[in-house]
C-alpha positions in Angstrom: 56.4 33.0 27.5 56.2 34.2 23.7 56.6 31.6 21.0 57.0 32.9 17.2 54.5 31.9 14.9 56.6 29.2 13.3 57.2 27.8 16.7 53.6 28.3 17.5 52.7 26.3 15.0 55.1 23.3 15.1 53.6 22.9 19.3 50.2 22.3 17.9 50.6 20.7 14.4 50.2 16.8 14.9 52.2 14.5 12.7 51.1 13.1 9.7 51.0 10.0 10.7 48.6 11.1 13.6 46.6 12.8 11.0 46.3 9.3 8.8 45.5 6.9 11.8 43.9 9.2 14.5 42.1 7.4 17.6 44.0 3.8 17.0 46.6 4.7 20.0 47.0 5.5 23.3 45.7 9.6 24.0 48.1 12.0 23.7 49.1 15.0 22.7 48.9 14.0 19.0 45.1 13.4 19.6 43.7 16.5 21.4 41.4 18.1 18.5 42.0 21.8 18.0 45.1 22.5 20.9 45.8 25.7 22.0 48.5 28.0 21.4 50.6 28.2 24.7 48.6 31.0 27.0 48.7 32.4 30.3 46.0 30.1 32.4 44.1 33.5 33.0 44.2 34.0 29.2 43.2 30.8 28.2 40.2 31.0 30.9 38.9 34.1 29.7 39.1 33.1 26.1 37.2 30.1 26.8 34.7 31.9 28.2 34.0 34.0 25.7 34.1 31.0 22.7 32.0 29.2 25.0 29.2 31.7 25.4 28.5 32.3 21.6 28.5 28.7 21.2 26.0 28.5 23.9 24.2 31.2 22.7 24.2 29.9 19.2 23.0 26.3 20.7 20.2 27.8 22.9 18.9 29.4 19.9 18.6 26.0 17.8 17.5 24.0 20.9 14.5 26.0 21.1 13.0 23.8 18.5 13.3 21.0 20.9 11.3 22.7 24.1 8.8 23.1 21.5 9.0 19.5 20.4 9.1 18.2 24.1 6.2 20.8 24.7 4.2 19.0 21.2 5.1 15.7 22.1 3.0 15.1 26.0 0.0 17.8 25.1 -2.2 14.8 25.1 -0.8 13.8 28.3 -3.7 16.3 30.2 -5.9 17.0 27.2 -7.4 13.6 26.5 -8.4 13.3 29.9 -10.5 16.3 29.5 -11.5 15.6 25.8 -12.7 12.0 27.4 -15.3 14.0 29.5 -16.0 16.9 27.0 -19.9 17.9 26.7 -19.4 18.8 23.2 -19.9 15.9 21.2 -17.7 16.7 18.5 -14.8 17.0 20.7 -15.1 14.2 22.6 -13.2 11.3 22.4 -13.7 7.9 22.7 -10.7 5.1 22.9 -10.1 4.8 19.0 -10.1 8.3 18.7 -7.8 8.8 21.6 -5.6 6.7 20.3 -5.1 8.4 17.1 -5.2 11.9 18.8 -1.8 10.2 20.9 0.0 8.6 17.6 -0.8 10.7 15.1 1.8 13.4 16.2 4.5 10.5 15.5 2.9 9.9 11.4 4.1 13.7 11.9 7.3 13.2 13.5 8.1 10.4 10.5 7.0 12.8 7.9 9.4 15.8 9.5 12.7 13.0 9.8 11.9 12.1 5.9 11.6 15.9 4.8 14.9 16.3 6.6 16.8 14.1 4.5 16.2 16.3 1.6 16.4 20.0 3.0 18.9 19.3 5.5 21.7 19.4 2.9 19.2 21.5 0.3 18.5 24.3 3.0 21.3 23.9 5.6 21.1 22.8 9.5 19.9 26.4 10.4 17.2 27.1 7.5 15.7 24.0 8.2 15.1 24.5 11.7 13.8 28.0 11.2 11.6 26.3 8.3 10.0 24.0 11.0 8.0 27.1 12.8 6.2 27.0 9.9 3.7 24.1 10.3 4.5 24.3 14.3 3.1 27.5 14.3 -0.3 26.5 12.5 -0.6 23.2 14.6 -0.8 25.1 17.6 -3.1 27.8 16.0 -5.5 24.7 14.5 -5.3 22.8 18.2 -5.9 26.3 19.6 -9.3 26.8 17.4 -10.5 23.6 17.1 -14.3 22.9 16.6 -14.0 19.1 15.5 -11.7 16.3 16.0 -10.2 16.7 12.4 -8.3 20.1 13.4 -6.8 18.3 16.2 -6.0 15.6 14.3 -4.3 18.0 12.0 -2.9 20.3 13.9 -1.2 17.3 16.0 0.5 15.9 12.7 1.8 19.5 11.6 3.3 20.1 15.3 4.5 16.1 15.0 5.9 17.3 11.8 8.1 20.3 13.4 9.3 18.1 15.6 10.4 15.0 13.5 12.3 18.1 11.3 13.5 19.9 14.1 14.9 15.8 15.5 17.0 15.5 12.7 18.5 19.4 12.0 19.2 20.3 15.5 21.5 17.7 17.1 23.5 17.8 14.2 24.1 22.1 13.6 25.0 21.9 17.3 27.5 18.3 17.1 28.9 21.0 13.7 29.2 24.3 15.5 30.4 23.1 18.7 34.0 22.0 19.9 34.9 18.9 21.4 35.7 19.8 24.7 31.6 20.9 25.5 30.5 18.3 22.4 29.1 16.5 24.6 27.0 18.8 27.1 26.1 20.6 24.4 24.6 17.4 22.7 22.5 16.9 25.6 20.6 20.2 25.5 18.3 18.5 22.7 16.9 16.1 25.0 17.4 18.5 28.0 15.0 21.4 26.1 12.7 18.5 24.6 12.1 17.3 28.5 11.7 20.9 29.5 9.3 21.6 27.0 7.5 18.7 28.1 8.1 19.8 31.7 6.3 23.0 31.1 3.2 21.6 29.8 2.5 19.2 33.0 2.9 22.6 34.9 0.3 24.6 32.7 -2.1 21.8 32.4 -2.2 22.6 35.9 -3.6 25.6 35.1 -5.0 26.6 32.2 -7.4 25.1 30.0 -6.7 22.8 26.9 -7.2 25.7 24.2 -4.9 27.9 26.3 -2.2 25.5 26.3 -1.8 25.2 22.6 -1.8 29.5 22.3 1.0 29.0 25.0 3.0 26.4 22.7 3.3 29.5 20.1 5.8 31.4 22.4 8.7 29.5 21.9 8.3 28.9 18.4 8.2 32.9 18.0 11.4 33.5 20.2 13.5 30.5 18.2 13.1 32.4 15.0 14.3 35.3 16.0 17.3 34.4 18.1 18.3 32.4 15.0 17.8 35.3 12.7 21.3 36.3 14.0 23.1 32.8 14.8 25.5 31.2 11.9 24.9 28.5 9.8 27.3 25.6 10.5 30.8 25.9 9.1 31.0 22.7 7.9 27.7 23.0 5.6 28.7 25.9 3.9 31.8 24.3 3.1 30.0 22.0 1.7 28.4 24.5 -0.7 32.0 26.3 -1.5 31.3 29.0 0.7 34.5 29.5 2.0 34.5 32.9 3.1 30.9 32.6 4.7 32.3 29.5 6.8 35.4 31.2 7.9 33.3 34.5 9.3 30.5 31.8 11.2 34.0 29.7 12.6 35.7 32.9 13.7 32.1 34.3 15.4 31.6 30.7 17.2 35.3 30.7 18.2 35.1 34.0 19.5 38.8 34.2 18.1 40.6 35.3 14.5 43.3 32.5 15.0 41.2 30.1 14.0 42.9 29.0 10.8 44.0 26.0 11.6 40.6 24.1 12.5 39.1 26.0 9.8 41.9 23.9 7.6 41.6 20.6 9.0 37.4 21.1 8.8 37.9 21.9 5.1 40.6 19.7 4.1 38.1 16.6 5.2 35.0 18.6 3.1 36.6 18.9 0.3 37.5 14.8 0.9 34.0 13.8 0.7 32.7 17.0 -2.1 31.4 14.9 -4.4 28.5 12.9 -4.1 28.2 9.6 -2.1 27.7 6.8 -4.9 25.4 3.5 -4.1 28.7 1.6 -4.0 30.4 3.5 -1.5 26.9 3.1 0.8 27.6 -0.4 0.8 31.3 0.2 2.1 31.6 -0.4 6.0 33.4 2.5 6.5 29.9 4.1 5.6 26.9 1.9 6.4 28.4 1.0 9.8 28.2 4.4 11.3 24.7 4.5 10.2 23.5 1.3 11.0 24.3 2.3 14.6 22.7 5.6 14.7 19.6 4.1 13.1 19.5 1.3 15.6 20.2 3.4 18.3 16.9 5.0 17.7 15.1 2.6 16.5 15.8 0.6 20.1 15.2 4.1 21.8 11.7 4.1 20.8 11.4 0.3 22.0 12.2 0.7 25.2 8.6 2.4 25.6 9.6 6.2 26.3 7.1 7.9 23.6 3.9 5.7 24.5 4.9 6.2 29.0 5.1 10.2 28.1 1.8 10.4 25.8 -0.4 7.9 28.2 1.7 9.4 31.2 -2.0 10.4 33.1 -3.9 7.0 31.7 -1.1 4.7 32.9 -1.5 6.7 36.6 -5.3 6.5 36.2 -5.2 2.9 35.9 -2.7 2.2 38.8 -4.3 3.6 41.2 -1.5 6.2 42.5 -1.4 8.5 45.4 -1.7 11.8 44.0 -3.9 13.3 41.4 -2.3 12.1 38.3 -2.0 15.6 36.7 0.4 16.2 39.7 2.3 13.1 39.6 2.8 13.2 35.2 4.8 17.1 36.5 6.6 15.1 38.9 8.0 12.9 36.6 8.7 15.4 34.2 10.9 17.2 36.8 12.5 14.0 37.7 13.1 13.9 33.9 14.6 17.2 33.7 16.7 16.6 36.9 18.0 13.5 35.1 19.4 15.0 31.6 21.3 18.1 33.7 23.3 15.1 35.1 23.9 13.5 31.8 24.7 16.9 30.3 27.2 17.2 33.2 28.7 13.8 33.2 28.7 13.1 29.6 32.0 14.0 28.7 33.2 12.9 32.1 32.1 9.7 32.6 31.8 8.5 29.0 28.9 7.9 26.7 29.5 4.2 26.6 28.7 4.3 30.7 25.7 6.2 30.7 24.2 3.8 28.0 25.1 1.5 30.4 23.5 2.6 33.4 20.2 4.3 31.6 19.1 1.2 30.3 19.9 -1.0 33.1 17.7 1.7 35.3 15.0 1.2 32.6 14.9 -2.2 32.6 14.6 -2.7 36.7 11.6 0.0 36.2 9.6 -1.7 33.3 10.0 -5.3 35.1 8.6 -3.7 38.9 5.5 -1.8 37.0 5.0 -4.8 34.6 5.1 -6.8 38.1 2.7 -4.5 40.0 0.2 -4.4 37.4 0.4 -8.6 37.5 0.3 -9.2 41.0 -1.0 -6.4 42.8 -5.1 -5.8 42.5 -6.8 -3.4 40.6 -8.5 -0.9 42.5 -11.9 0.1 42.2 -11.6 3.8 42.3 -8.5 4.6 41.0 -6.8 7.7 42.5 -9.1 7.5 45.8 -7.7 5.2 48.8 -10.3 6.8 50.9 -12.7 6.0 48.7 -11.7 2.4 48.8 -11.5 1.5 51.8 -15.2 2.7 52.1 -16.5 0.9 49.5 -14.8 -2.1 50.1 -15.2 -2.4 53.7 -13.0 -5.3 55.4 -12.5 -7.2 52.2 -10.0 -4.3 51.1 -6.3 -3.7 52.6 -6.3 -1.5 54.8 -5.4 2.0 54.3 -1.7 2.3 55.3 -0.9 -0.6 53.5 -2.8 0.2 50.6 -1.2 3.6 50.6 2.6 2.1 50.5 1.7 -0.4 47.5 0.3 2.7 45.8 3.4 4.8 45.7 5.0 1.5 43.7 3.7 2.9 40.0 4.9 6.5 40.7 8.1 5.4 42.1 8.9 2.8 39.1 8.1 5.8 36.2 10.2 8.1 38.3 13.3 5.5 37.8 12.1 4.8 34.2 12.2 8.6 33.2 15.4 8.8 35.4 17.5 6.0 33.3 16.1 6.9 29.8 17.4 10.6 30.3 20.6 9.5 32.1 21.4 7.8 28.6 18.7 6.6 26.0 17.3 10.1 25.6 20.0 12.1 24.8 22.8 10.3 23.9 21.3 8.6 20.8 20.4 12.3 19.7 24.2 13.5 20.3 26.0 10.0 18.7 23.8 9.7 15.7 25.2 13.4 15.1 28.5 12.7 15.9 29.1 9.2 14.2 27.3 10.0 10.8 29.6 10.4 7.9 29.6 14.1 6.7 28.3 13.3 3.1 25.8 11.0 4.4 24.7 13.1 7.3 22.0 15.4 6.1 20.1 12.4 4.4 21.2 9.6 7.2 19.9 11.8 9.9 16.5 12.3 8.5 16.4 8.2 8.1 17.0 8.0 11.9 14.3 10.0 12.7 12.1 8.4 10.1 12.9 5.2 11.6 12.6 6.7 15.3 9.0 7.7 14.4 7.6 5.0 12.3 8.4 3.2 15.4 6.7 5.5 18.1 3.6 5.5 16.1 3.4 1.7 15.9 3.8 2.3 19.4 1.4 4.8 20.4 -1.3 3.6 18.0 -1.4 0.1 19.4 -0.8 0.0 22.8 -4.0 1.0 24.2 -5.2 -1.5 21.9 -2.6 -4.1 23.7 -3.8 -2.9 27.5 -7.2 -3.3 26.4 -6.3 -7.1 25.0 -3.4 -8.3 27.2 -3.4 -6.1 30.1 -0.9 -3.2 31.0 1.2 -5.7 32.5 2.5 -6.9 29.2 4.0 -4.0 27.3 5.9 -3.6 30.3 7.1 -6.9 30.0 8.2 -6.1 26.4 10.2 -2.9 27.2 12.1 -5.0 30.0 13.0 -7.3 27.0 14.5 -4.6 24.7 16.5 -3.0 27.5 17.6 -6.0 28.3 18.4 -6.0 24.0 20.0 -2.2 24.7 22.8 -3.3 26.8 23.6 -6.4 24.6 23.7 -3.5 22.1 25.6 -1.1 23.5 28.7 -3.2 24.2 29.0 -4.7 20.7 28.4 -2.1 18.6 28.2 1.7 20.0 31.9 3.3 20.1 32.8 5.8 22.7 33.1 8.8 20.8 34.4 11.4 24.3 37.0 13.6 23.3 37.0 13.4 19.9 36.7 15.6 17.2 34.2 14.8 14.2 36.7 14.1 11.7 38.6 11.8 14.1 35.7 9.8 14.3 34.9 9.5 11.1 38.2 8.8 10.4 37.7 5.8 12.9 35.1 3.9 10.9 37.7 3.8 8.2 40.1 1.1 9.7 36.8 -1.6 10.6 37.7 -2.1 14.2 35.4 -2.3 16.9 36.4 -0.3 19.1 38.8 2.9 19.4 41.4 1.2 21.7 43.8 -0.9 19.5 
């Protein structure tokens, strides 16, 4: 059936009233984001299609920065191991040195989220992230080359420094470029390429030698600039700049469609809203600081639950728990079960709800933490890690036998397996894709970098001490401690954190306008 354009547009023009107060009712009609025109379901499939594949491809581009990130991030996993028993004593590493090789990448990762604060809005979402192959790029070369401990040091900050840049930039040009029906998938991809990136380095430590693997962490960096080269920058920042015509081109490209008038309205009618620049009074407004007080929590209890020191000291926790397999095998095996994890939070995240997944990650993460912080307490410490064999030789009948020795061992492997599992069912990538989506828009170039700031100041407090905290306490009680904060997280999580399915980025915002708690009225 044909509709005129007037009668086109009075099907999908909400009221005003709708427009005022969006989000406070029951869903409806008046509440779908950008609604179709009426179509034939075979033209409305293959125009979705379309749409949808730039905006993937546009998305895949940016996320590239995160593979390389999640790549960055474990490269100590298998290379301290080897450093530990390197014959060239200017390489080798002892447990201070170690320590700082781990954390150092998160000084890095601070440094990158603070940076982003400024060229975020100076550079754009897109520029920036192009801008962060720069010192990734020369990290990897320095790693690559290295002849004393100072250019890994180095070259672990500058990669550290990518990342924390690449943290803030990403989550939020995708949350800007894509719409809200695939917001939510497409939010997940940070966290899905950051765990394949970290994915593909337990493989290739399998493999190849340390050196090799940093010359292998320079191919994705290379490919991300040049798919970028031909992706838009985000509508709404070049808005933002009074670049009207330049935003129209990138929405009508990323929409795959010339009707596109209408979003491109609404998105600038809310710019234009919030052109001029955030004063110190309005930052103390609730309709400002409470968006960011949750996204810079969110991360800030992220960290807390003990993801970035499990991923970093993945091999050394397994050495010192005495698993089944090899622990070079078992650090890919979780990173698989990791990868597994996010495609089901990418597919049920605008299904189920974000509010549920947070849910169910960190009550997975807490059941985890508790059985390895209980393993580590209870069960003994084995003389030969890695070795049952070996064990049960030396030991003779004073040891377990080996069956039973061999169940109790598969407890540590198990328990990380559920940890990884629950953090990227929820934790991991939904605190990337809500601090994007619940940031205000004049706040969000400089609010973003804060949450990464604050992610990263807290994974290096992390990472630097708690070797130091094993070696004092025992590996039993960080464990302990990460319980704790998911315990914290879910407490959290149904106070504070709104569910944000569904709706579009200026609904939200509108949201944290009327000081309610929650979206239902």
């Amino acid at each position: 059936m044909l509709f005129s354009a007037a009668e086109e547009y009075s099907c999908i023009r909400p009221s005003a009233q709708a427009m005022q107060e969006p989000l406070l009712r029951a869903e409806g009609l008046d509440y779908d984001t950008f609604p179709e025109a009426p179509a034939s379901p075979g033209e409305r499939a293959r125009a979705g299609v379309l749409q949808n594949r730039r905006v993937f491809l546009a998305t895949f581009a940016a996320v590239l920065g995160n593979f390389s990130f999640g790549y960055a991030l474990v490269y100590t996993s298998p290379v301290i191991p080897a450093l530990k028993l390197s014959s060239d004593p200017a390489l080798h590493l002892d447990k201070i040195q170690a320590s700082w090789f781990g954390s150092v990448f998160t000084l890095g990762a601070a440094a990158g989220g603070l940076s982003a604060m400024l060229l975020n809005d100076l550079l754009g979402r897109k520029l920036s992230i192009m801008f962060s192959a720069v010192p990734s790029a020369i990290g990897y070369a320095l790693m690559a080359g290295a002849h004393g401990l100072w250019m890994l040091l180095l070259g672990r900050m500058l990669t550290g420094f990518a990342g924390g840049l690449t943290a803030a930039c990403i989550p939020v040009y995708v949350s800007e470029i894509a719409p809200p029906g695939v917001r939510g998938a497409l939010g997940a991809t940070p966290q899905l390429m950051a765990v394949f990136g970290s994915l593909s380095l337990y493989a290739l430590g399998l493999l190849l030698p340390w050196r090799w693997l940093a010359v292998a962490g320079e191919g994705p960096v290379l490919i991300m600039i040049l798919l970028l080269s031909f992706m838009p920058n985000s509508p709404r920042f070049l808005l933002s700049k009074s670049r009207d015509e330049e935003a129209l081109q990138a929405l009508t490209w990323l929409r795959a469609d010339s009707q596109v008038h209408w979003e491109f309205e609404q998105i600038q009618d809310n710019v234009r809203k919030q052109s001029s620049r955030m004063s110190w009074a309005e930052a103390r407004e609730p309709r400002v600081y409470r968006p960011i007080l949750i996204a810079v929590l969110m991360r800030f209890l992220q960290q807390l639950t003990g993801i970035t020191p499990v991923l970093v000291y993945l091999q050394t926790i397994f050495d010192s728990t005495s698993v089944v397999l090899p622990s070079q095998q078992d650090a890919a095996i979780v990173g698989a079960v990791r990868l597994l994890s996010v495609l089901i939070a990418a597919v049920t995240m605008d299904l189920a709800g974000r509010k549920v997944l947070l849910y169910v990650s960190a009550s997975i993460m807490f059941v985890a933490n508790l059985t390895l912080g209980l393993y580590v307490q209870f069960v003994p410490k084995p003389l030969t890690p890695n070795s049952t064999m070996e064990m049960v030789t030396l030991g003779g009948t004073e040891q377990p036998p080996a069956t039973a020795f061999n169940y109790l061992t598969l407890i540590p492997l198990l328990a990380t397996m559920l940890f990884i599992m629950g953090y990227a069912m929820g934790w991991g990538p939904i605190t990337w894709l809500l601090m994007s989506e619940v940031l205000p828009l004049r706040a969000r170039g400089v609010a973003s970098g804060l949450c990464v700031l604050v992610s990263w100041l807290t994974a290096f407090v992390l990472t630097e001490y708690f070797l130091l905290a094993v070696t004092a306490f025992g590996l039993q009680v960080p464990f302990f401690f990460f319980s704790a904060i998911c315990l914290l997280s879910l407490l959290f999580t149904g106070c504070c954190v709104p569910e944000t399915r569904g709706r579009s980025l200026e609904q939200i915002e509108a949201f944290f306008h009327t000081r309610r708690m929650s979206f239902r009225p």
